[in-house]
LUMPA-494414 format. One line per field, with one value per residue (C-alpha): residue number from 1; residue in three letters; x negated, y negated, z negated. Coordinates in Angstrom, 1 decimal, always signed. Layout:
REM residues N
bami: (NUM/...)
mimi: (ALA/...)
X: (X/...)
Y: (Y/...)
Z: (Z/...)
REM end
This chain:
REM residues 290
bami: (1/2/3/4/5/6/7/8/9/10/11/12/13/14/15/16/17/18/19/20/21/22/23/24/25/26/27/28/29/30/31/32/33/34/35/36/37/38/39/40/41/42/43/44/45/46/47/48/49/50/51/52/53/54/55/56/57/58/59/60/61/62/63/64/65/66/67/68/69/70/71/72/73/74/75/76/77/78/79/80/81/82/83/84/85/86/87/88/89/90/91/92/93/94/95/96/97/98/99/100/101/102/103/104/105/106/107/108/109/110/111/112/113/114/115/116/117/118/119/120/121/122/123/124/125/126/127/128/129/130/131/132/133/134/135/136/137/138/139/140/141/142/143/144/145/146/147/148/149/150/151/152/153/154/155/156/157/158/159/160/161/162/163/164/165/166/167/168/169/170/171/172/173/174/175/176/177/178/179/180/181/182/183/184/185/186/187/188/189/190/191/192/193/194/195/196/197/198/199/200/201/202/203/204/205/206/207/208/209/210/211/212/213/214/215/216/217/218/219/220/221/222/223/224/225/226/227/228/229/230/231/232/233/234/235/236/237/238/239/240/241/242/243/244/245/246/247/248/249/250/251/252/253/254/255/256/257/258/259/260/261/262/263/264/265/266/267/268/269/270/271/272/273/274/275/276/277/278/279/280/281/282/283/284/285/286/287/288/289/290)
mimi: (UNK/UNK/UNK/UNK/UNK/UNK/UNK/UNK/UNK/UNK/UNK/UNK/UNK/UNK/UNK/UNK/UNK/UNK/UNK/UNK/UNK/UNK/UNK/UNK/UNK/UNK/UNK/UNK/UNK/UNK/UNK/UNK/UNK/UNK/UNK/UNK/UNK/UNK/UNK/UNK/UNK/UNK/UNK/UNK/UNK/UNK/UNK/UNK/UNK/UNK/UNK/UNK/UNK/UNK/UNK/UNK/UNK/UNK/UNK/UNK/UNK/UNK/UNK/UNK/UNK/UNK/UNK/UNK/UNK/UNK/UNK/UNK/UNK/UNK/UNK/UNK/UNK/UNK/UNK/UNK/UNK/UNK/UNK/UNK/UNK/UNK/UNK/UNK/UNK/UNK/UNK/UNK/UNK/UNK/UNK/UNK/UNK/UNK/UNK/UNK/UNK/UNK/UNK/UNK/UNK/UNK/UNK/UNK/UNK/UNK/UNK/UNK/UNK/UNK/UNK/UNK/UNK/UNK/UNK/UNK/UNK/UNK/UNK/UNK/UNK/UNK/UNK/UNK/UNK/UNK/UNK/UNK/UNK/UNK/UNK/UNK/UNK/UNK/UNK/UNK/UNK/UNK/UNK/UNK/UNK/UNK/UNK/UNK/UNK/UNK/UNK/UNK/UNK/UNK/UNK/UNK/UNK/UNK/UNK/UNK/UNK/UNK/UNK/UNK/UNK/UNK/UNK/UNK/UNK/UNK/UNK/UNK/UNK/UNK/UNK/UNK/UNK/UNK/UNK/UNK/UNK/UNK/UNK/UNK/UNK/UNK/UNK/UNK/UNK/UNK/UNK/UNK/UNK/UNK/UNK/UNK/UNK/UNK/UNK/UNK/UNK/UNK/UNK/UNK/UNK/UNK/UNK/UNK/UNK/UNK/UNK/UNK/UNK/UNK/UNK/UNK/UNK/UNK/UNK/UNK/UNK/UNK/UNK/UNK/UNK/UNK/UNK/UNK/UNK/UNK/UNK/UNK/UNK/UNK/UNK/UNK/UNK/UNK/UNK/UNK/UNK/UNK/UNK/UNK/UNK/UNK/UNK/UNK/UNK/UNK/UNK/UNK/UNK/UNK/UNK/UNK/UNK/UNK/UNK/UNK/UNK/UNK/UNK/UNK/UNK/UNK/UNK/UNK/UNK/UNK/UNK/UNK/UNK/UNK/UNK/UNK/UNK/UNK/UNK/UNK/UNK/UNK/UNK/UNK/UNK/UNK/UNK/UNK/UNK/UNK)
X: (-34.3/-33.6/-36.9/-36.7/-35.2/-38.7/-40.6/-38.7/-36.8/-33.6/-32.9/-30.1/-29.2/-29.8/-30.3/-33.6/-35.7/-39.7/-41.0/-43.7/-45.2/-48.5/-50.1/-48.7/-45.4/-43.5/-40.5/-38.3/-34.6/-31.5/-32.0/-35.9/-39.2/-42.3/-46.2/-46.1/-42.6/-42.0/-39.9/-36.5/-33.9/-30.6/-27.7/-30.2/-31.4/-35.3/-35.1/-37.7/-37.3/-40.2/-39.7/-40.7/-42.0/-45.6/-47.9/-50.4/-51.1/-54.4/-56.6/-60.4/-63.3/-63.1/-66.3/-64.9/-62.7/-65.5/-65.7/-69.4/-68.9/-65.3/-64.6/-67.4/-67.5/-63.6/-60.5/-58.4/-55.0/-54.9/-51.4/-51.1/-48.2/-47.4/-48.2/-50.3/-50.2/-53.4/-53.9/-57.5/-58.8/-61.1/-58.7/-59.9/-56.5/-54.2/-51.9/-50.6/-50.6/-49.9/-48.8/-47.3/-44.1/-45.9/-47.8/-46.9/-44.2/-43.0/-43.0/-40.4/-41.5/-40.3/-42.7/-42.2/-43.9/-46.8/-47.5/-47.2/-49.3/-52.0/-51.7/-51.7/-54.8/-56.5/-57.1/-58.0/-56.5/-53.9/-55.1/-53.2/-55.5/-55.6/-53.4/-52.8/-51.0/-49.8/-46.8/-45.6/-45.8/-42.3/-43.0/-46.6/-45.7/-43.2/-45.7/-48.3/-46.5/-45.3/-48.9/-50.9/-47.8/-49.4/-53.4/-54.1/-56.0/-54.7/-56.8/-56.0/-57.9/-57.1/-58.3/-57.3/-54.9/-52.5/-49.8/-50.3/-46.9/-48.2/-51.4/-50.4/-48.3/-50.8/-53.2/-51.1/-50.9/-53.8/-57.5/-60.1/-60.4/-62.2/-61.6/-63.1/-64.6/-64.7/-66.7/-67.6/-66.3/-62.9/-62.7/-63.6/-61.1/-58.8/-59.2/-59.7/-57.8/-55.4/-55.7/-56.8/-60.7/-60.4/-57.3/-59.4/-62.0/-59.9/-58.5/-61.9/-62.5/-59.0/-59.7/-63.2/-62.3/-59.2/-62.3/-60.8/-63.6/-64.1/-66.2/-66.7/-66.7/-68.3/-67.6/-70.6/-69.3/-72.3/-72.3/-69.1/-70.5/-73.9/-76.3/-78.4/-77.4/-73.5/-75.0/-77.1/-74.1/-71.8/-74.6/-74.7/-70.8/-71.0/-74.0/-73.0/-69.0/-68.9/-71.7/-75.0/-73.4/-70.3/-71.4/-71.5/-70.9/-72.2/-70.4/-71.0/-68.6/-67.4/-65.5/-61.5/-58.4/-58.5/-62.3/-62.9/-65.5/-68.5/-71.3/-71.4/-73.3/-77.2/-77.7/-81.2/-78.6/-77.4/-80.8/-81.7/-78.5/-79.5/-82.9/-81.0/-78.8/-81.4/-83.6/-80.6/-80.3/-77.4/-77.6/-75.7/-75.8/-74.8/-74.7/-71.3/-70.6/-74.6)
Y: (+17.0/+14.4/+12.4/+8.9/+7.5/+5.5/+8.7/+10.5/+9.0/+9.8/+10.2/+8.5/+11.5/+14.6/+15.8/+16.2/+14.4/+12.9/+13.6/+10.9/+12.3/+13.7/+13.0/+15.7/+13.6/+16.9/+16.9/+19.0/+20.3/+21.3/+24.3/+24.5/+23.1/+21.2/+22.8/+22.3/+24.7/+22.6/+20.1/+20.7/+19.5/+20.0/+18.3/+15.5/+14.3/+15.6/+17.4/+18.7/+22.2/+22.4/+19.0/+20.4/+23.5/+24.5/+27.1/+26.4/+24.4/+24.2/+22.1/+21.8/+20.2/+17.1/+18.2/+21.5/+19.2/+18.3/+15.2/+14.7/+10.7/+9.9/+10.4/+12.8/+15.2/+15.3/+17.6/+16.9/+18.5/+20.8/+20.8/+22.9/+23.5/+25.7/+24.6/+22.8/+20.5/+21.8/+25.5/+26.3/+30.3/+30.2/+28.5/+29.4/+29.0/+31.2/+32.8/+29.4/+27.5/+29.6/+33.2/+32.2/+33.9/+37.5/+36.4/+33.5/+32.4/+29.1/+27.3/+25.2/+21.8/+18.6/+15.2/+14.2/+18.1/+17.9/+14.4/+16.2/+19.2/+17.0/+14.7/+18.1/+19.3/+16.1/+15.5/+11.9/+12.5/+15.1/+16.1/+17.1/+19.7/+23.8/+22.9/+19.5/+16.7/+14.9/+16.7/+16.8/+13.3/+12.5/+15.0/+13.5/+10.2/+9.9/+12.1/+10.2/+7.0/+8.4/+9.6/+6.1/+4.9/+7.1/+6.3/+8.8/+8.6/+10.6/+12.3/+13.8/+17.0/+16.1/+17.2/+13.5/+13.8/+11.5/+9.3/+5.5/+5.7/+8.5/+6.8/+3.4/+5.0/+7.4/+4.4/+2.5/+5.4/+7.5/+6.5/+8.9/+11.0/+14.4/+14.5/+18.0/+16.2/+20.1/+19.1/+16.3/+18.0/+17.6/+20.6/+22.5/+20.3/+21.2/+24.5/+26.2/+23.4/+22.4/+18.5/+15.4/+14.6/+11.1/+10.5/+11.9/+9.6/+6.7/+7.6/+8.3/+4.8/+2.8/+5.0/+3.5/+0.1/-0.2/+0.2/+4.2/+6.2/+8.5/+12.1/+13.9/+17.9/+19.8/+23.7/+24.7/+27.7/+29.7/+29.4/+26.7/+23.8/+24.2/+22.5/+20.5/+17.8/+18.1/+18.0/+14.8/+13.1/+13.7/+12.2/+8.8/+8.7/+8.6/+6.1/+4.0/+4.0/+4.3/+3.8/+5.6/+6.0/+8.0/+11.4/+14.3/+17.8/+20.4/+23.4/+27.6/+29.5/+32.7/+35.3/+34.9/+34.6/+34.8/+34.5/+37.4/+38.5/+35.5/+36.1/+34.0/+30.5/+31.5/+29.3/+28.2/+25.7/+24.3/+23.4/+21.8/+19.3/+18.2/+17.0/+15.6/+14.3/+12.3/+11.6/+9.4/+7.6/+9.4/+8.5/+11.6/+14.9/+18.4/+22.1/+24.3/+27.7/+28.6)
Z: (-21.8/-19.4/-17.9/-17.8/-14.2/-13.7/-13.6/-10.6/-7.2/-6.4/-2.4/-1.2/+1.1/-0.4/-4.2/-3.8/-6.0/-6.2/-9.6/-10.0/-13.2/-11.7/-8.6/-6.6/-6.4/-5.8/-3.9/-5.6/-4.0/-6.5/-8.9/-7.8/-10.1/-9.6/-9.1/-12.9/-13.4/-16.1/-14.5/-12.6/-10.7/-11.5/-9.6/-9.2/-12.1/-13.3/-16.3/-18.5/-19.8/-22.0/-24.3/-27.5/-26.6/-27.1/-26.9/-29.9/-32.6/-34.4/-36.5/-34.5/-35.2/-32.4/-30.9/-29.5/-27.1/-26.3/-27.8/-29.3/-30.1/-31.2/-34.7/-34.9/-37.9/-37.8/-37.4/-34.4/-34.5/-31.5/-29.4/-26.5/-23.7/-20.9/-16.8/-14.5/-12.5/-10.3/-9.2/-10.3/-9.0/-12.5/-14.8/-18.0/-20.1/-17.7/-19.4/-20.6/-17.5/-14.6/-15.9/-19.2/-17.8/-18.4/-21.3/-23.8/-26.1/-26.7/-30.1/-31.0/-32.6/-33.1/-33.1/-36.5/-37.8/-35.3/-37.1/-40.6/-39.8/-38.9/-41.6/-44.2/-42.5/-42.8/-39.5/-38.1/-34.4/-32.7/-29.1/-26.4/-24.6/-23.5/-20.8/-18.7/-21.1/-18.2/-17.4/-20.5/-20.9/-22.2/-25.5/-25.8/-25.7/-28.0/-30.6/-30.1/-30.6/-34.1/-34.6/-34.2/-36.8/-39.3/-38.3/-36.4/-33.3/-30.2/-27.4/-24.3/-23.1/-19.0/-15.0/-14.4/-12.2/-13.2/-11.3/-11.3/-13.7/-15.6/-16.2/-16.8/-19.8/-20.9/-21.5/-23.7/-26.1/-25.7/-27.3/-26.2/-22.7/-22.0/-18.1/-15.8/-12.8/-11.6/-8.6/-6.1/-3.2/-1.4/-0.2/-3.4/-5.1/-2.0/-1.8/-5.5/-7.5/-5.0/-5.9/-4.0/-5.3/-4.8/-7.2/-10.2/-9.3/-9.2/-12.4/-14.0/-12.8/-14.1/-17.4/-18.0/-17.0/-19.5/-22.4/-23.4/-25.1/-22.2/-21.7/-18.9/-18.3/-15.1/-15.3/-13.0/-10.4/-9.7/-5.3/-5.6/-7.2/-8.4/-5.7/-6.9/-4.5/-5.8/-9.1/-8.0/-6.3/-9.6/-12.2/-9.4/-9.7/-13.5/-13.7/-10.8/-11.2/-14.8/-17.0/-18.7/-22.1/-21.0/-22.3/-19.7/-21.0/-18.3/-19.2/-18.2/-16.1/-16.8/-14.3/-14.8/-13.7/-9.2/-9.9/-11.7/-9.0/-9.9/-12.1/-15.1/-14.4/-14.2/-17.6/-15.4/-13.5/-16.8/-18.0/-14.2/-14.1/-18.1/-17.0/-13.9/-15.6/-18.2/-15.1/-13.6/-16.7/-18.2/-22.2/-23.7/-21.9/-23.2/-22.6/-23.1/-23.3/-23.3)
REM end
């Protein structure tokens, strides 16, 4: 399907084109795709080849998101893709985002079925989560749009990394947030997620400001991202930038994917940032995967 003409740039030289969909802003040459693979160039115009296409579908209750106070006690209907716009070493969903070439099979589905699967299940919201929403934001949009028609809410499962476009249309559309802030390092989020730390935080911010129900996750890396100062610095971020009742869900790490070497977080560390967490005045903090 062919993107919308606000979402990309055309050069006025070349074919190549800018895809402004996610915050990489890829600069993508004729016949060639984006970090994501998911969007391509061809004879300069941006097309995307997985409108429609998904990887799963599943009714959930909402809090497996996790999202522990919006609509809680629910079903959320679960809709997941193929790509990334980031390059985590631990990713935890793969073989649907970076390796779904080997692995994964598309499923073919139009908006209007998504909307009626939901509805049949009794589900009050669809979420867009397993992989990033973002850069499938044409497909998602247009669900979701056809989704809040029929009273259901609609969540997006996101590392944040959003484009200013991307995010202004995300927010007119989307009503709750469960954002990774993986770490608050730059070079962690340089060098295992490939991604710029201080656009998620901006977006974190513009997110909380425009009055979305917002969570946050932080996969703790045993050796990566489990100092206690880090874990201090993230909990002054969410209290100081954001505010004590956004819920912060600490979560456990296991060894996959290019980290298959690391030991699974020392559940000691989980316990430690909680009572950190509560000690800086953090309302609503949980423990995942423990």
């Amino acid at each position: 399907m062919l993107v919308s003409n606000d979402l990309y740039k055309k050069s006025s030289k070349t074919q190549k084109i800018r895809c402004e969909i996610c915050a990489n802003y890829c600069k993508i040459s004729d016949g060639n795709s984006g970090v994501c693979r998911q969007h391509k160039n061809i004879n300069g115009e941006l097309f995307d080849e997985s409108y429609g296409i998904v990887s799963s579908l599943s009714p959930d209750p909402v809090e497996k998101k996790p999202l522990n106070h919006f609509l809680p006690g629910t079903f959320t209907y679960s809709i997941g893709g193929f790509g990334c716009n980031m390059t985590c070493l631990h990713c935890q969903n793969y073989m649907i985002s970076h390796e779904f070439d080997k692995f994964s099979r598309g499923i073919k589905i139009t908006s209007e079925a998504i909307v009626e699967n939901a509805l049949r299940y009794n589900c009050k919201s669809i979420a867009w989560t397993y992989n990033e929403p973002t850069i499938h934001l044409p497909f998602s949009k247009k669900t979701s749009l056809l989704a809040r028609q029929n009273n259901l809410k609609v969540i997006y499962v996101s590392n944040g990394y959003f484009s200013d476009k991307s995010l202004k249309e995300v927010l007119s559309f989307v009503d709750a947030f469960n954002i990774d802030l993986k770490s608050m390092s730059s070079d962690f989020y340089k060098k295992v997620c490939g991604a710029d730390l201080d656009i998620v935080l901006d977006n974190l911010k513009r997110v909380y400001l425009e009055g979305k129900h917002l969570e946050i996750t932080n996969l703790i890396i045993n050796d990566y991202n489990d100092s206690i100062e880090e874990i201090t610095e993230l909990c002054d971020f969410v209290v100081g930038e954001l505010g004590p009742d956004v819920p912060l869900h600490f979560s456990r790490a296991f060894p996959y994917y290019k980290m298959n070497d690391i030991a699974p977080t020392n559940p000691e560390i989980l316990f430690k940032a909680k009572e950190i967490a509560l000690d800086k005045g953090i309302n609503n903090v949980y423990l995942g995967n423990i």
